[in-house]
C-alpha positions in Angstrom: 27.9 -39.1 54.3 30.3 -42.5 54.2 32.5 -42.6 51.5 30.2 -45.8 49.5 26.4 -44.0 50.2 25.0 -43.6 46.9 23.3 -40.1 46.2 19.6 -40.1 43.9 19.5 -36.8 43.5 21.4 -33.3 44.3 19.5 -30.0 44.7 20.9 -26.5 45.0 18.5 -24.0 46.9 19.5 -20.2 47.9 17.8 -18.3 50.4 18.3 -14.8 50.1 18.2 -12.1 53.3 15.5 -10.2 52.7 12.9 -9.6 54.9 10.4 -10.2 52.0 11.9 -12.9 50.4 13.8 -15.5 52.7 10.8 -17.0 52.9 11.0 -18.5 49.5 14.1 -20.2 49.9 13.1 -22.0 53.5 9.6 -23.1 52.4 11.5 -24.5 49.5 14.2 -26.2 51.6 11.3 -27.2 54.1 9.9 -29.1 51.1 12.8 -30.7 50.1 13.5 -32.2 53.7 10.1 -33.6 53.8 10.4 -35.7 50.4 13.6 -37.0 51.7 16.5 -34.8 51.1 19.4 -33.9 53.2 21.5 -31.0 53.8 25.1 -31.7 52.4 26.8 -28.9 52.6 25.7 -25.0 53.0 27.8 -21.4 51.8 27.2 -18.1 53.1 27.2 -15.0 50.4 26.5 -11.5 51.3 23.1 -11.6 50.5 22.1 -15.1 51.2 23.3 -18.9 51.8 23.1 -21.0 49.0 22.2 -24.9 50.4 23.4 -28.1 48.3 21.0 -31.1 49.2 20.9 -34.8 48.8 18.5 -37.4 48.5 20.1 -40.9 49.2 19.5 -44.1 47.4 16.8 -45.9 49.3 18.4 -49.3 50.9 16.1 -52.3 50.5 16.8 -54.9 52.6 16.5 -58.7 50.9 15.9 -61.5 53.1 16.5 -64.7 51.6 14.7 -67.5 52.7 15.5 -71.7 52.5 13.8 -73.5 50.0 
């Protein structure tokens, strides 16, 4: 991340370790990646990793033309 890149949106997603429910978490994170977001930063529990995720500002370039 530079230091003037713009965030949309933050997220928060744990995944837990249990053999069960892991799962849950990682399909969720799987999702986010796919619409666009981006792992910031992660932190490891005891009983699971919580993720913080980012979703930048779209840059549209403008191209100016002579007229």
């Amino acid at each position: 991340m530079t230091l003037h890149e713009k965030i949309h949106r933050v997220m928060f997603i744990g995944v837990e370790f249990h053999p069960q429910r892991y799962k849950i978490g990682q399909d969720e994170i799987n999702r986010a990646l796919d619409d666009g977001y981006e792992i910031l930063w992660d932190y490891k529990y005891d009983n699971g990793v919580e993720f913080c995720l980012k979703k930048p500002v779209k840059k549209t370039s403008k191209v100016e033309h002579d007229g």
